[in-house]
ZAVO-623828 format. One line per field, with one value per residue (C-alpha): x, y, z; residue number from 1. Coordinates in nm, 4 decimals, m for minus. Each point is the difference from the previous one (the first is absolute). Example, Ala and Ser with C-alpha at 12.3 -4.5 7.8 and 13.67 -1.06 7.14 Angstrom:
BEGIN
px (1.2300 | 0.1370) $
py (m0.4500 | 0.3440) $
pz (0.7800 | m0.0660) $
guvo (1 | 2) $
//
This chain:
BEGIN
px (m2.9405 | m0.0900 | 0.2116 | 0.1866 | m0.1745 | m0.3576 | m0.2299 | m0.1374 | m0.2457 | m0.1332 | m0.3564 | m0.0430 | 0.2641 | m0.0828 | m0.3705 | 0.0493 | 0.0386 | m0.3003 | m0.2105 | m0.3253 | 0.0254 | 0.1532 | m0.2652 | m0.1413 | 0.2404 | 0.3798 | 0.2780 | 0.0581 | m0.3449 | m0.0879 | m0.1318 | 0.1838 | m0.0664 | m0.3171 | 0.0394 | 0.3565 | 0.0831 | 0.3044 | 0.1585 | m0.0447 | 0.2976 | 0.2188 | m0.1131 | m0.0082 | 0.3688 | 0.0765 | m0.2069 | 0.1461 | 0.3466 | m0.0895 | 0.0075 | m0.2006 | m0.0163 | m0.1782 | m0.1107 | m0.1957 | m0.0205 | m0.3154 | m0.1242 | m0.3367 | m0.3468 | 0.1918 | m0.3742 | m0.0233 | 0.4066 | m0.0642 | m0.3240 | 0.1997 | 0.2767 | m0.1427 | 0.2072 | 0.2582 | m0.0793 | m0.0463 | 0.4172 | 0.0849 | 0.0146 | m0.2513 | 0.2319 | 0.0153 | 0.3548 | 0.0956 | m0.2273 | m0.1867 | 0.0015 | m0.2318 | 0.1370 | m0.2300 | 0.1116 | 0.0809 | 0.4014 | 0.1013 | m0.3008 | 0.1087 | 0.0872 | m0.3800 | m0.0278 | 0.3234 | 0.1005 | 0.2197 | 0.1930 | 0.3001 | m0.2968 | m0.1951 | 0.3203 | 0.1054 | m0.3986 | 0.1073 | 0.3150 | m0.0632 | m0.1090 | 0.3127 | 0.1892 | m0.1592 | 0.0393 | 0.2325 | 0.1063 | 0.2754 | m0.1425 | m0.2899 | m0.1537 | m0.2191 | m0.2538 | m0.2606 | m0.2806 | 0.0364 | 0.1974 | m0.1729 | 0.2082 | 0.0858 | 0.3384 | 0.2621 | 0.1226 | 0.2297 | 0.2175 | 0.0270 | 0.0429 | 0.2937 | 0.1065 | 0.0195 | 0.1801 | 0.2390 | 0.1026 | m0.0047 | m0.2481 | m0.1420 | m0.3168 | m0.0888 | m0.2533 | m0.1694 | m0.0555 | m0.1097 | 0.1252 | m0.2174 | m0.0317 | 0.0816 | m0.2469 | m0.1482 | m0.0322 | m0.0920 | m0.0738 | 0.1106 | 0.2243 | 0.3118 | 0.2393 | 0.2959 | 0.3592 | 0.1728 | 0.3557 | 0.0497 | 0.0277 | m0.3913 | 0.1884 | m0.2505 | 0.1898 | m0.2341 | m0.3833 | m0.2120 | m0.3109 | m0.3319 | 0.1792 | m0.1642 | 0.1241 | 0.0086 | 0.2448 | 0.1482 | 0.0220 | m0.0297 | m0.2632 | m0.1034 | m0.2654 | m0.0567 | 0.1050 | 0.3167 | 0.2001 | 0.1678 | 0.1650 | m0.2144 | 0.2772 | 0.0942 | m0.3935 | m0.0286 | 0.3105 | m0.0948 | m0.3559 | 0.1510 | 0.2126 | m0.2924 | m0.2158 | 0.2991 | 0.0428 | m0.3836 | 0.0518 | m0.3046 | 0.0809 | 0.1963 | 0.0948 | 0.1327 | 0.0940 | 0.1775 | 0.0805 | 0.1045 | 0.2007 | 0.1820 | 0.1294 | 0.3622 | m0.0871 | m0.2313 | 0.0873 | m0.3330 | m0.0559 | m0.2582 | m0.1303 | m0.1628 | m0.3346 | m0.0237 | m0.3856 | m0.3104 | m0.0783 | m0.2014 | 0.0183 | m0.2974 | 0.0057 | m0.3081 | m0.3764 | 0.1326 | 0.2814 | m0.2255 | m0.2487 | 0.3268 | 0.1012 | m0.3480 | m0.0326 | 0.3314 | m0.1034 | m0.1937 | 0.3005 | 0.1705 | 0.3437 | m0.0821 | m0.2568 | 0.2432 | 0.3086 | m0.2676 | m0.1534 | 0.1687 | 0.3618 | 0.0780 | m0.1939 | m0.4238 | m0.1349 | m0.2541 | m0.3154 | m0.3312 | m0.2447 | m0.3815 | m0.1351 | m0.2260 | m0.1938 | 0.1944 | m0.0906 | m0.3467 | m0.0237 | m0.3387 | m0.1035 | 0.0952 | 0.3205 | 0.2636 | 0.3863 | 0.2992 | 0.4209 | m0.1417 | 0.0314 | m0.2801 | m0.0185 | m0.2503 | m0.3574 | m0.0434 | m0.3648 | 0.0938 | m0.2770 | 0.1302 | 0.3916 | 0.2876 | 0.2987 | 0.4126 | m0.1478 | 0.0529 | m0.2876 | 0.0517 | m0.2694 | m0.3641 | 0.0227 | m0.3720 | m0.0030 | m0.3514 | m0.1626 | 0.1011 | 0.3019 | 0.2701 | 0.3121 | 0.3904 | 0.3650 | m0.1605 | 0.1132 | m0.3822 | 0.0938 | m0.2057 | m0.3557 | m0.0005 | m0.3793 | 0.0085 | m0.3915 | m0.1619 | 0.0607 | 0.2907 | 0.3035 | 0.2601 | m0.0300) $
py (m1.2213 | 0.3636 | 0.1808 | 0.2991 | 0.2486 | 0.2270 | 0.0575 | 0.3848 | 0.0015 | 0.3489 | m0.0302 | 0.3073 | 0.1333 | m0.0749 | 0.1102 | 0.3229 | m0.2119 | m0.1993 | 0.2783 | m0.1552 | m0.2656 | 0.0962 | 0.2583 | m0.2540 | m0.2215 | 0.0147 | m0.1621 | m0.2697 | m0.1170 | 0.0022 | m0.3321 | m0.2442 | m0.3270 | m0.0680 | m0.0432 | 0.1873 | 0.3523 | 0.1121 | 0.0401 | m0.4111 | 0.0009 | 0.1786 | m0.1590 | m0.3070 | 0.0431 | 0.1087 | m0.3069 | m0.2437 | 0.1217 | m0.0142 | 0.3293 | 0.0604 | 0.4003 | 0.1922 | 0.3740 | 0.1269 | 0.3815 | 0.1219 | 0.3315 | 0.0674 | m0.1933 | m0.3351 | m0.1613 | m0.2499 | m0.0824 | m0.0402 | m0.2470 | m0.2044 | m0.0385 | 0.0103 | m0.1680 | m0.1059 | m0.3857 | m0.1231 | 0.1076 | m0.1014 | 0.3329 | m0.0114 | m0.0827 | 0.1413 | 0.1272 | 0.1512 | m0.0521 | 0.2366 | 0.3658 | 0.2468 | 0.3500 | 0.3027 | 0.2928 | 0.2434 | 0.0044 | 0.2418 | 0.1789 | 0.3444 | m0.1355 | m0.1042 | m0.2496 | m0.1142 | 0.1567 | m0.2833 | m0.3219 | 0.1503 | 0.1591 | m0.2841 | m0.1987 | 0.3085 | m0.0920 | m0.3701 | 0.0277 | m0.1583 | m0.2551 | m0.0766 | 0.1113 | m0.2710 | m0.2650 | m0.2987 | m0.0711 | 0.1456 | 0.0363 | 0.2290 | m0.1574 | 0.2812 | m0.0403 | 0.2262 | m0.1618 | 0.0476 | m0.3213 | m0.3492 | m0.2469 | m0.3467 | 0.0303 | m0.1703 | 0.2775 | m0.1959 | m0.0059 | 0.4375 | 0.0088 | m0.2453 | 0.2044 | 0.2936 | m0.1305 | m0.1559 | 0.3262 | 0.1997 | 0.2248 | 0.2942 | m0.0143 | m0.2646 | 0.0682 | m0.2799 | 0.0352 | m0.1707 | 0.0057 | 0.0989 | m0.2267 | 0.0539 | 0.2222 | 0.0942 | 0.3824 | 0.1874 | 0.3556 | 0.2084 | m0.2994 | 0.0314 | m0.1922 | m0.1471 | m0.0364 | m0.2947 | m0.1156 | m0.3851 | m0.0898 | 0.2287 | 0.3125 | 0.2682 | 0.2729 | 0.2200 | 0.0951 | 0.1856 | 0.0940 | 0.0749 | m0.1984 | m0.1483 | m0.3724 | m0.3049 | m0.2846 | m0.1074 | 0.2746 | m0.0903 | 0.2128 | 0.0312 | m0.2378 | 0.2316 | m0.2744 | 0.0879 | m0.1319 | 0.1117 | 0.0161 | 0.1093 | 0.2378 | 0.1122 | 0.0978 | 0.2225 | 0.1786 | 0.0613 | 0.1098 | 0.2460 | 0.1516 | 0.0447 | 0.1845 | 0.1867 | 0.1110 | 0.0514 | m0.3079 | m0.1464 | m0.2534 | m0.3059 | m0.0871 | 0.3434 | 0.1649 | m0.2762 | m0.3160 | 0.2542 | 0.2724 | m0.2329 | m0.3276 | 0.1513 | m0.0266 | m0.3016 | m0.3189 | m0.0474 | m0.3964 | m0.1263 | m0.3446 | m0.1498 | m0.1106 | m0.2849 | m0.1171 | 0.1536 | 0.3273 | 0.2886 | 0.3268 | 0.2009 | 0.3377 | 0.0915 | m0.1652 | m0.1648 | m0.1772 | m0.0532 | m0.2122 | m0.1477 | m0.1372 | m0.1774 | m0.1067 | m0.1890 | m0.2552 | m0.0990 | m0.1354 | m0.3039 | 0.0698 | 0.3039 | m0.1277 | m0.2838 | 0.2585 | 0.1547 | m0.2636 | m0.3088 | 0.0797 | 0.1263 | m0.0139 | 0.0620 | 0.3114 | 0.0417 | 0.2021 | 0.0736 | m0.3155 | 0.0977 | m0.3401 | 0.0783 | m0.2561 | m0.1522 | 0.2063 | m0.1042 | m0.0679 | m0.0529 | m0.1318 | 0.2612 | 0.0732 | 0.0322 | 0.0501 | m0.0267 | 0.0725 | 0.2336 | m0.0176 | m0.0065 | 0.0105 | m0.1571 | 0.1547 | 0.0757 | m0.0591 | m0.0113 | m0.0404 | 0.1191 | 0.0072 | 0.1135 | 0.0030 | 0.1032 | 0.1289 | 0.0545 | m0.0219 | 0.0972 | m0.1774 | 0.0374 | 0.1585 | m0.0974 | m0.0560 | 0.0490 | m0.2352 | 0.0383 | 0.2353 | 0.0589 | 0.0529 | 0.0078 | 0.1577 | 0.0994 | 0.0473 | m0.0296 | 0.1481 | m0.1777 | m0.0118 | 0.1984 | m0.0931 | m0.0606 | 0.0566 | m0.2675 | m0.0061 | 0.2973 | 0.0068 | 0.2166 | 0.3099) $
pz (5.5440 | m0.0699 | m0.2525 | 0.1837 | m0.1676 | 0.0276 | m0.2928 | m0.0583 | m0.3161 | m0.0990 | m0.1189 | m0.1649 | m0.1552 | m0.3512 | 0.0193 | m0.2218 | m0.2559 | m0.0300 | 0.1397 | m0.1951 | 0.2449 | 0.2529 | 0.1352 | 0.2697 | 0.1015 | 0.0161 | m0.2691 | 0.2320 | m0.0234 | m0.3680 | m0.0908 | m0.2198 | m0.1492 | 0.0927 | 0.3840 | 0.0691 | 0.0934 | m0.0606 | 0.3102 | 0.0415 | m0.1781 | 0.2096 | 0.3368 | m0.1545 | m0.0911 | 0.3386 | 0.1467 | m0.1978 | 0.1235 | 0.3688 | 0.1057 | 0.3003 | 0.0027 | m0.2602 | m0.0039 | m0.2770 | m0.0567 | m0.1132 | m0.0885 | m0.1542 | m0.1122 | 0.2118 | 0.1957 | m0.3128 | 0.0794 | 0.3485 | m0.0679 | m0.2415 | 0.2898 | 0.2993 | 0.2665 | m0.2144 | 0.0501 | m0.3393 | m0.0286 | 0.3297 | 0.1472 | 0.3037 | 0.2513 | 0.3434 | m0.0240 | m0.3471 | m0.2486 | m0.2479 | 0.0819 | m0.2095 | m0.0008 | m0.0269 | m0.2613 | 0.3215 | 0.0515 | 0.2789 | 0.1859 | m0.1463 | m0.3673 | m0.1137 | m0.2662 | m0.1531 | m0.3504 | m0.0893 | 0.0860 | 0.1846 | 0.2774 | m0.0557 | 0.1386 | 0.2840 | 0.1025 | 0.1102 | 0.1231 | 0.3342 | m0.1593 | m0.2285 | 0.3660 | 0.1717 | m0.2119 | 0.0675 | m0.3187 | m0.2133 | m0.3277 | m0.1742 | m0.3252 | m0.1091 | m0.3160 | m0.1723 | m0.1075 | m0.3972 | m0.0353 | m0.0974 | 0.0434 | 0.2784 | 0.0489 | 0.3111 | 0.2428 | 0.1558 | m0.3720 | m0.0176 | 0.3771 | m0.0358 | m0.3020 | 0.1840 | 0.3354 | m0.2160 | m0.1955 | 0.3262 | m0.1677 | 0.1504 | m0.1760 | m0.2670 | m0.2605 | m0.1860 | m0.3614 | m0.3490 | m0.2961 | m0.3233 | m0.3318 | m0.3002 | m0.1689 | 0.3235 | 0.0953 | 0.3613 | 0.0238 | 0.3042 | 0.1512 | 0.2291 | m0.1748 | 0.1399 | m0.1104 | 0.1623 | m0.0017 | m0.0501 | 0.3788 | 0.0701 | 0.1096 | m0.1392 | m0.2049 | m0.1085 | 0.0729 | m0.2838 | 0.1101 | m0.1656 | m0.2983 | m0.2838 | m0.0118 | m0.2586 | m0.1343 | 0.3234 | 0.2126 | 0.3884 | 0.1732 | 0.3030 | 0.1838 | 0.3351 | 0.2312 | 0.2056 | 0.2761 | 0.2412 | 0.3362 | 0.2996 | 0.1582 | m0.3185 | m0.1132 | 0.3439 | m0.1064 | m0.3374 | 0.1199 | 0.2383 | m0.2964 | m0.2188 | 0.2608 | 0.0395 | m0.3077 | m0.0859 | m0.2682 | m0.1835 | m0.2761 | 0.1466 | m0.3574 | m0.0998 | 0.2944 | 0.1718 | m0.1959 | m0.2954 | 0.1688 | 0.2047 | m0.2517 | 0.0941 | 0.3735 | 0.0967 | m0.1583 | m0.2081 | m0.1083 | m0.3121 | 0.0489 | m0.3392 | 0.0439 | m0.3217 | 0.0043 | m0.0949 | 0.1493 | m0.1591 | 0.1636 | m0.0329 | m0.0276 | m0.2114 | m0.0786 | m0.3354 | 0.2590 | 0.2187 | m0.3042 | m0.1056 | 0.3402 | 0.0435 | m0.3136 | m0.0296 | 0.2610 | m0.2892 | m0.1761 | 0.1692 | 0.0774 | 0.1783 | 0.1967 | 0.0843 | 0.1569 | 0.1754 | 0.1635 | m0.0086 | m0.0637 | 0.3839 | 0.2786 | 0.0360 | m0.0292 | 0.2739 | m0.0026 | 0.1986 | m0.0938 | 0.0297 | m0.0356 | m0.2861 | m0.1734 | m0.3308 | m0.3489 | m0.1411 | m0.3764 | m0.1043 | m0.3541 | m0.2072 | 0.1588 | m0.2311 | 0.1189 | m0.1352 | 0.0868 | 0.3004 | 0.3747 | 0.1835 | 0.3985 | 0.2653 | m0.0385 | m0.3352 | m0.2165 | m0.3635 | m0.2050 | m0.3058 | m0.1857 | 0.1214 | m0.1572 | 0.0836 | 0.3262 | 0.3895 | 0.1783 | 0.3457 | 0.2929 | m0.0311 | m0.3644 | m0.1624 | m0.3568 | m0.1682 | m0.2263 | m0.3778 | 0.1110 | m0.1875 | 0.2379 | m0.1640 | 0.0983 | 0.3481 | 0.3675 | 0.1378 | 0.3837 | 0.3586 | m0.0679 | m0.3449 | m0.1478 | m0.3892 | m0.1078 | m0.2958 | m0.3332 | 0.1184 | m0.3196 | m0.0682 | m0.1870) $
guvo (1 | 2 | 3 | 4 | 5 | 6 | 7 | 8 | 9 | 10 | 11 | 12 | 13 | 14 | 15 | 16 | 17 | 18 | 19 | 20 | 21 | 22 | 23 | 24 | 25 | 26 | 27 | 28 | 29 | 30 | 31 | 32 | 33 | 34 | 35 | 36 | 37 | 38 | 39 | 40 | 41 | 42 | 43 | 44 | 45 | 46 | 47 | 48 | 49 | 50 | 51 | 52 | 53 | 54 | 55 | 56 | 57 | 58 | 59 | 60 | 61 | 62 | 63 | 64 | 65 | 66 | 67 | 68 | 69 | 70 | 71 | 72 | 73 | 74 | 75 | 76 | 77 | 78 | 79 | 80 | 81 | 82 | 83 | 84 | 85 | 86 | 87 | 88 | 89 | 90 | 91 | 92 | 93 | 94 | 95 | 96 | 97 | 98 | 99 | 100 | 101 | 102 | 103 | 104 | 105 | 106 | 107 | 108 | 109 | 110 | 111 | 112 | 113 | 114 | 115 | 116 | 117 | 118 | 119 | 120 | 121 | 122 | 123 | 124 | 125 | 126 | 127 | 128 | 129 | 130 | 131 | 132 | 133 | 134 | 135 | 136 | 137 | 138 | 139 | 140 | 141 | 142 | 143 | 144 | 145 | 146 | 147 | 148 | 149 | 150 | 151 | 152 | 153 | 154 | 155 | 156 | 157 | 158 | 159 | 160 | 161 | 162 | 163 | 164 | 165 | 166 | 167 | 168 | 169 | 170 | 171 | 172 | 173 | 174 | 175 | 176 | 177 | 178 | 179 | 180 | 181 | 182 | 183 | 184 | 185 | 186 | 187 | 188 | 189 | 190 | 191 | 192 | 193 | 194 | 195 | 196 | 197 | 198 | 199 | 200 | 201 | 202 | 203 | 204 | 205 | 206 | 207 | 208 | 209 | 210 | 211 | 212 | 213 | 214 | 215 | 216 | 217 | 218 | 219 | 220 | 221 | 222 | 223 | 224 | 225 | 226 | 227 | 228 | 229 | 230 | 231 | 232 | 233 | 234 | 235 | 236 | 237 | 238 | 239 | 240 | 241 | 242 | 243 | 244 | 245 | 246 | 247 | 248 | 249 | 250 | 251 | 252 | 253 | 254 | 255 | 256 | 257 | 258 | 259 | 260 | 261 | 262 | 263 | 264 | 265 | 266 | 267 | 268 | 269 | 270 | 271 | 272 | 273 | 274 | 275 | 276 | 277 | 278 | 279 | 280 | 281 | 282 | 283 | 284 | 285 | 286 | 287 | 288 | 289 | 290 | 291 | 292 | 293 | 294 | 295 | 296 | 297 | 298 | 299 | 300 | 301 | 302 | 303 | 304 | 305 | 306 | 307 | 308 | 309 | 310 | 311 | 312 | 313 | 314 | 315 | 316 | 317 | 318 | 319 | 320 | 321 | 322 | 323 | 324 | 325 | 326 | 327 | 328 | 329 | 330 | 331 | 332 | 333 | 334 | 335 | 336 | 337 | 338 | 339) $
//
């Protein structure tokens, strides 16, 4: 049975962060873990919890996102009624390209109006992590909620930088929202995966336009905690936001480490990506390799070590390769060591 809900994921909305690589393809389609992207993760979530409708909001440098998706079948989303729906970054014919999330959202309203499901589960695509659905979405039914935000809580010792961090009361009724915060020791901050009601979204996007609001965060989830009954649903596995290119070498080099690799993949449900059918990795005599990942149609002729190689990466003979991510098809020449 489908879960009464539709999925939006916003592909770019993070790209201003990683601008090094984000110049020619979108957020959503940044490569992870050898043979992922990371929006996998998100439409894996939503496959895994049966939802059959799925928009994803795009806005710039998207033709690499829309090869890596295509018709949506490797998530179950080719279907002749609902489906996978790819959303161009026009909004309204006299608006242009949309400035932010609330006009990315006034841009698809028909198609949140013509859904027949109750519930919105909206998600950036900054987030790694394989998570149930169905457990928030309860969460937030139960608490009549008006929106429910889903969040993780920092460890000890660990520290965020330009966070929204969340105050919750001991049944998840959020009681304060500090944005731009710097976070550590426990703090709950934000994940940029929300839910929602389907009536209650239209309203709020009508509001916004209204009003000429910009930031959902700060200009509606903030100014109105008195107002709208605003939920916080803990998130407790792994999940690394990223929101800069150290975060984004931490996230794929942690699938290095087992437990990590373990929530992600095995703890849930499968997380489904776009299979080329390449030939297995080649390791020829020299090859040398050790606690790395390596993905079909590699040549390694030489050592590698602590590294990602992503597919078709060609190591050179008597090369030296260690603490890498080697991206599709990267060419590392003989006797090549670090400086």
């Amino acid at each position: 049975m489908n879960l009464n809900a539709i999925g939006i994921i916003f592909s770019n909305m993070h790209d201003e962060e990683l601008q090094e690589i984000t110049n020619n393809r979108t957020m959503g389609a940044l490569p992870y873990g050898g043979k992922y992207r990371l929006i996998d993760f998100p439409l894996s979530n939503m496959r895994n919890a049966s939802i059959a409708s799925v928009g994803i909001v795009a806005k710039s440098n998207y033709q690499s996102l829309m090869e890596h998706i295509g018709s949506g079948k490797v998530w179950n989303l080719d279907r002749k009624r609902e489906g996978l729906f790819l959303f161009p970054p026009f909004g309204r014919t006299s608006s242009g390209i949309y400035q932010n999330k609330i006009e990315a959202l006034e841009g698809i309203k028909d198609y949140i109006q013509k859904s027949r499901y109750d519930y919105v589960i909206l998600t950036d695509c900054d987030a790694i992590c394989n998570l149930d659905l169905e457990e928030p979405l309860s969460f937030h039914i139960t608490n009549n909620a008006d929106i429910t935000v889903l969040v993780y809580r920092l460890k000890e010792g660990e520290e965020r930088s330009k966070e929204t961090v969340y105050v919750i009361s001991e049944n998840g009724i959020v009681q304060d929202i500090r944005l731009g915060q710097k976070a550590g020791n426990y703090d709950c901050i934000g994940t940029n995966i929300w839910i929602t009601g389907k009536e209650f979204l239209l309203s709020m996007i009508q509001d916004a336009a209204a009003y000429s609001h910009s930031n959902i965060e700060k200009d509606i989830f903030q100014k109105n905690l008195g107002r709208y009954r605003l939920a916080a649903w803990e998130y407790k596995g792994y999940l690394w936001k990223i929101n800069s290119l150290c975060d984004y070498f931490k996230a794929n080099m942690d699938i290095l480490q087992p437990e990590p690799r373990h929530e992600l993949f095995y703890n849930y449900g499968p997380v489904y990506t776009k299979m080329t059918d390449e030939i297995p990795a080649r390791y020829g005599n020299s090859a040398d390799g050790s606690h790395s990942l390596i993905a079909d149609g590699c040549n390694i002729e030489g050592q590698v070590e602590n590294c990602i190689l992503f597919r078709g990466v060609t190591i050179g003979k008597g090369a030296v390769v260690r603490n890498s991510i080697l991206m599709n098809n990267t060419k590392v020449g003989k006797n090549a060591m670090e400086l």
